[in-house]
C-alpha distance (Angstrom), angle and dihedral (degrees) to the residues before:
residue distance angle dihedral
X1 . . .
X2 3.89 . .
X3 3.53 88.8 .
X4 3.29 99.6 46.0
X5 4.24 83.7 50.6
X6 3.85 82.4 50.3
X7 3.40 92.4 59.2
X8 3.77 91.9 60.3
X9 3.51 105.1 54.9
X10 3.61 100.4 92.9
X11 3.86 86.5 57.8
X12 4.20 77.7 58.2
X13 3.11 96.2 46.4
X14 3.59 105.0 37.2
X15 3.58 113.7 16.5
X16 3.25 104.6 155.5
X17 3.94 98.9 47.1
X18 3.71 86.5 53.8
X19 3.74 90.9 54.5
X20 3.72 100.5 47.6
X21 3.69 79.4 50.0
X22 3.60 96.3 61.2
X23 3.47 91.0 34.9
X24 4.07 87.5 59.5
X25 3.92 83.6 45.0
X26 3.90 96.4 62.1
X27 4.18 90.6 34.9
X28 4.09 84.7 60.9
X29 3.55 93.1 41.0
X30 3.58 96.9 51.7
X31 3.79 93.8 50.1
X32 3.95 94.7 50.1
X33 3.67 87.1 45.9
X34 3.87 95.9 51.1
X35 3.88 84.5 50.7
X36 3.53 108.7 43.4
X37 3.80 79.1 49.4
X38 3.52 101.0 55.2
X39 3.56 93.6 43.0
X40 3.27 86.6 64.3
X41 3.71 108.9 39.5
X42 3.76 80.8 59.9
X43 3.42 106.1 68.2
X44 3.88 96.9 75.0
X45 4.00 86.5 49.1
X46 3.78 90.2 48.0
X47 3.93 91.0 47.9
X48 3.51 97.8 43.7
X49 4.23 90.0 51.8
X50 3.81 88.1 50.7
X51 3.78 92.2 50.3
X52 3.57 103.0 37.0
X53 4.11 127.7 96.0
X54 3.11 156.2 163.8
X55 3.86 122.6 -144.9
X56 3.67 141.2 -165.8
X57 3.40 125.6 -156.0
X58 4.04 117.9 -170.0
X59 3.85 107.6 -146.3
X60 3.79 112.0 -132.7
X61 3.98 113.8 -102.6
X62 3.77 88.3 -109.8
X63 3.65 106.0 61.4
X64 3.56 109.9 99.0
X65 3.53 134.5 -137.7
X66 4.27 86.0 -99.8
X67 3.54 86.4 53.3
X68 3.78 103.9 56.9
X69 3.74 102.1 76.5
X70 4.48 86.2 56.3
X71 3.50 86.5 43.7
X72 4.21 92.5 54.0
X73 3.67 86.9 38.9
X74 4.12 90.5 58.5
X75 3.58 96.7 53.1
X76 3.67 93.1 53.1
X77 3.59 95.9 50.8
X78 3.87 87.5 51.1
X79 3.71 99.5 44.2
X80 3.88 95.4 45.6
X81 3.56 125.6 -155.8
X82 3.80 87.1 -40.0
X83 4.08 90.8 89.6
X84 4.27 101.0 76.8
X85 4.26 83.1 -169.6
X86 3.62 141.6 29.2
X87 3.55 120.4 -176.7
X88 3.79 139.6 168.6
X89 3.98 118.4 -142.6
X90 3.48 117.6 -162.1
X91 3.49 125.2 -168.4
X92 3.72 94.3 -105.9
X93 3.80 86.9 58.5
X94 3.76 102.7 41.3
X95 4.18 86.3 55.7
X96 4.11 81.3 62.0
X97 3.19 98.3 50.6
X98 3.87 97.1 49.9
X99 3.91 96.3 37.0
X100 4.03 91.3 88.2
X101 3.75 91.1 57.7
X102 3.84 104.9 26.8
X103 3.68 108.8 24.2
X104 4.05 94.9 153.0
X105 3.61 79.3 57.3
X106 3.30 102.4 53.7
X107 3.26 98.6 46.5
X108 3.92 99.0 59.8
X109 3.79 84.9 49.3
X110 3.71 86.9 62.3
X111 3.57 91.4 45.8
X112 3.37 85.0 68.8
X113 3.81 103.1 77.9
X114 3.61 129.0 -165.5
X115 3.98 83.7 -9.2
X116 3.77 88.9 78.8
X117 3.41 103.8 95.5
X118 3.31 97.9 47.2
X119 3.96 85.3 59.7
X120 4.02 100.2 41.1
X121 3.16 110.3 49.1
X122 3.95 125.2 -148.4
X123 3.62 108.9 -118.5
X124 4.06 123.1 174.7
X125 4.03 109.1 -132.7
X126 3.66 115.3 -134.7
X127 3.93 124.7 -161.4
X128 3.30 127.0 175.4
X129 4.06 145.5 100.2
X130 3.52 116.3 -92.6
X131 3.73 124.9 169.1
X132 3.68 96.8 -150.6
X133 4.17 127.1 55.6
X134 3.70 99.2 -83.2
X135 3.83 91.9 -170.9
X136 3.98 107.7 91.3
X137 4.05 84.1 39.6
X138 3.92 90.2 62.5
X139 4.37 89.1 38.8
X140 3.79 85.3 55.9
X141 4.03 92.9 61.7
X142 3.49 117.5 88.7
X143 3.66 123.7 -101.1
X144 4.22 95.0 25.5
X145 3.69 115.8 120.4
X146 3.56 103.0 177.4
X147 3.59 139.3 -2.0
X148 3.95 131.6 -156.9
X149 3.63 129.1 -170.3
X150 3.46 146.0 -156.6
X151 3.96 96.8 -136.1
X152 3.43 103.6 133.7
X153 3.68 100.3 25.3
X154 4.38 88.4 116.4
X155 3.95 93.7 33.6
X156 3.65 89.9 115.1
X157 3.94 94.1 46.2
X158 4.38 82.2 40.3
X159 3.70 90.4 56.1
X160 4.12 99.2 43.3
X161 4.24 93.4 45.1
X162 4.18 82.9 53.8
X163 3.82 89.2 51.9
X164 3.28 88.0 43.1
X165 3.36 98.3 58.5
X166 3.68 95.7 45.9
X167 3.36 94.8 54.4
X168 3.83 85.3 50.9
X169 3.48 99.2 67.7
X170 3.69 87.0 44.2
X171 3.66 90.0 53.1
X172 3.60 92.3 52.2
X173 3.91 98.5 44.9
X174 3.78 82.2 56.2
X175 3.70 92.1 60.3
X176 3.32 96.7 49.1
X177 3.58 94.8 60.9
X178 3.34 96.1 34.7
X179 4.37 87.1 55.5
X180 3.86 89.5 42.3
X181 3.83 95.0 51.9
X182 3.62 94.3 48.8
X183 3.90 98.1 50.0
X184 4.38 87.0 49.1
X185 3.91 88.3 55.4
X186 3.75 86.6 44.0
X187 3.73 95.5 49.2
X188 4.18 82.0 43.4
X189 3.78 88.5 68.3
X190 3.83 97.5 41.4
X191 3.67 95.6 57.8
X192 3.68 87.8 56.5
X193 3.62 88.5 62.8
X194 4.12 91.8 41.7
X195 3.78 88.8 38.5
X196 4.06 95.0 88.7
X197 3.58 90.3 51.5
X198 3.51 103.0 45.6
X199 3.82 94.2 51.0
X200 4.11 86.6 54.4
X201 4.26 81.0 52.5
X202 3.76 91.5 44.4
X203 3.68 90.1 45.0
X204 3.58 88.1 47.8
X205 3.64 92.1 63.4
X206 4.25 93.5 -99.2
X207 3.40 116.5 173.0
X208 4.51 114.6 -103.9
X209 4.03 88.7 -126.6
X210 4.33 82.8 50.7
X211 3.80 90.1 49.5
X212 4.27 83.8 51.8
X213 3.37 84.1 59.7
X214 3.88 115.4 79.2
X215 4.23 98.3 37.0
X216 3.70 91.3 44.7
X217 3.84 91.5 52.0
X218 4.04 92.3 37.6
X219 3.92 81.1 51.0
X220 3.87 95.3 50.0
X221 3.96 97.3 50.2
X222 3.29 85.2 56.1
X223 3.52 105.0 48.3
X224 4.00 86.3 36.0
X225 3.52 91.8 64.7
X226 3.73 108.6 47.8
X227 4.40 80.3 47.1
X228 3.71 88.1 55.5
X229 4.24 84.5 39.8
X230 4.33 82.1 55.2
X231 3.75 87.3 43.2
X232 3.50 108.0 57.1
X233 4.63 88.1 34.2
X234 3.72 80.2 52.3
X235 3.87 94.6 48.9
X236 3.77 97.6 41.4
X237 3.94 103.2 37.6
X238 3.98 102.6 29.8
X239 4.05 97.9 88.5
X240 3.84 92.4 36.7
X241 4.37 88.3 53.0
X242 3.95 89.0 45.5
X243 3.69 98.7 54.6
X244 3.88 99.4 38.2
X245 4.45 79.0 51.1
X246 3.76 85.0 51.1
X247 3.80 95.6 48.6
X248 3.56 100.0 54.5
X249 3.64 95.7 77.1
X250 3.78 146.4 -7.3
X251 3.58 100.7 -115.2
X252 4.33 89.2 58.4
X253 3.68 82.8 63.9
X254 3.52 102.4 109.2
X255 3.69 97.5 43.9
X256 3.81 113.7 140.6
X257 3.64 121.0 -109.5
X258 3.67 113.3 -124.8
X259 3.77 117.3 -118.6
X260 3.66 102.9 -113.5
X261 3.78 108.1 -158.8
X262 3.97 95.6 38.9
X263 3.90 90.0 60.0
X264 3.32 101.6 43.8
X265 3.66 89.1 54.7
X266 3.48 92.6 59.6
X267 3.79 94.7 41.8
X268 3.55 88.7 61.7
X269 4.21 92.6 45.7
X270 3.80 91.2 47.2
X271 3.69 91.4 52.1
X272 3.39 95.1 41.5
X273 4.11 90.4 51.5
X274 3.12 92.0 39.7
X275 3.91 95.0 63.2
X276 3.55 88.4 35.0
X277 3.89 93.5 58.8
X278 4.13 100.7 41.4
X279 3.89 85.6 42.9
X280 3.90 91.4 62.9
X281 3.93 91.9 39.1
X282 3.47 93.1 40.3
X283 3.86 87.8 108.2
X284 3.66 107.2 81.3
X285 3.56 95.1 -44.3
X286 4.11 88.0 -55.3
X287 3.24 138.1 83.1
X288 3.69 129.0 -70.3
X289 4.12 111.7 -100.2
């Protein structure tokens, strides 16, 4: 029980050092949390961006209008379930989809007359995700002149979520050290104010592993406390964080939620370790004796 009391008196002696402290604890937490967990909800949005497309494949000037519908039905039985939709677009059809945003357009392509096929072409649009090139498969089926594809439309945005991540990790290895240096300079200046009393216990003939005792526990309250501050920011403001991420674009829209109970259990064991760890090395970089 003494040591135990021990243990408390720098809370008594300097509570409010010990609670910025913690508070500092949960802030660093937090932040490594939110990045670890991002780096990781990204990978499914990264993968999905570098897998996803959208082809076109020109039909041939011969394929008649009786010949379309065997022509759609080839390039799904090549492409597999991989292609989500298959679509033809006839010229009829791509004039209505354009006529919103180029009307002046339009209508000199319909000026045109029975010279308008011949000048927009039919095409079949393609989208799916397909981990392999899909482009000489849909060349290979009759009737396709040309395909295009949209590839490396999000290599840019592929490119900065993989630096992203990197830096991530790097981010949160940071923290770490940064939240393990601070608590072993904080457990530095507690065991000045237990070292009195432990030299009366060592001097006494207590036990090293009893001498442990009252840093590692002044250590672990402290470290406790800013995991259960993590725990409970974690718990509250997780969901609310992952749907404003989602909302700010389209391409963020397959970004994992973060399981909220898991990670706020280990926010509060990291802290708590964490304290526990730099309060028995707080000596020196050794253990109290």
């Amino acid at each position: 029980m003494y040591l135990i009391r021990l243990a408390g008196r720098p809370w008594r002696r300097s509570f409010w050092s010990q609670l910025s402290a913690s508070g500092a604890v949960g802030l660093l937490l937090i932040l490594a949390a939110g990045l670890l967990s991002l780096q990781r909800g990204l990978g499914p949005v990264v993968l999905r961006l570098e897998q996803s497309q959208v082809l076109t494949a020109y039909l041939d000037s011969q394929v008649t209008a009786a010949e379309e519908a065997q022509t759609l039905d080839r390039i799904r039985l090549k492409l597999g379930s991989s292609a989500r939709d298959v679509r033809l677009v006839g010229a009829e059809q791509f004039l209505g989809e354009i006529r919103a945003n180029y009307p002046e357009l339009v209508k000199e392509l319909e000026a045109l007359g029975d010279e308008l096929p011949a000048v927009v072409p039919r095409y079949v649009s393609v989208e799916g995700v397909f981990r392999d090139n899909p482009t000489q498969a849909l060349k290979s089926v009759p009737g396709i002149q040309g395909v295009d594809t949209s590839r490396d439309r999000y290599k840019a945005v592929i490119g900065a979520f993989h630096a992203f991540r990197k830096l991530s990790g790097i981010l949160a290895s940071g923290l770490a050290i940064a939240l393990l240096t601070g608590l072993i300079l904080l457990a530095r200046m507690n065991h000045q104010l237990l070292e009195d009393s432990l030299s009366v216990l060592h001097f006494w003939g207590a036990s090293a592993m009893s001498l442990r005792v009252p840093p590692l526990l002044a250590g672990f309250s402290v470290g406790a406390l800013g995991g259960a501050w993590a725990a409970l920011a974690w718990w509250a403001g997780a969901p609310s964080v992952h749907a404003q991420l989602v909302s700010l674009s389209p391409v963020l829209s397959g970004l994992e939620s973060p399981p909220r109970m898991s990670v706020a259990l280990i926010l509060l064991a990291a802290g708590a370790l964490s304290g526990a760890l730099s309060g028995a090395w707080g000596r020196s970089g050794k253990v109290a004796a």
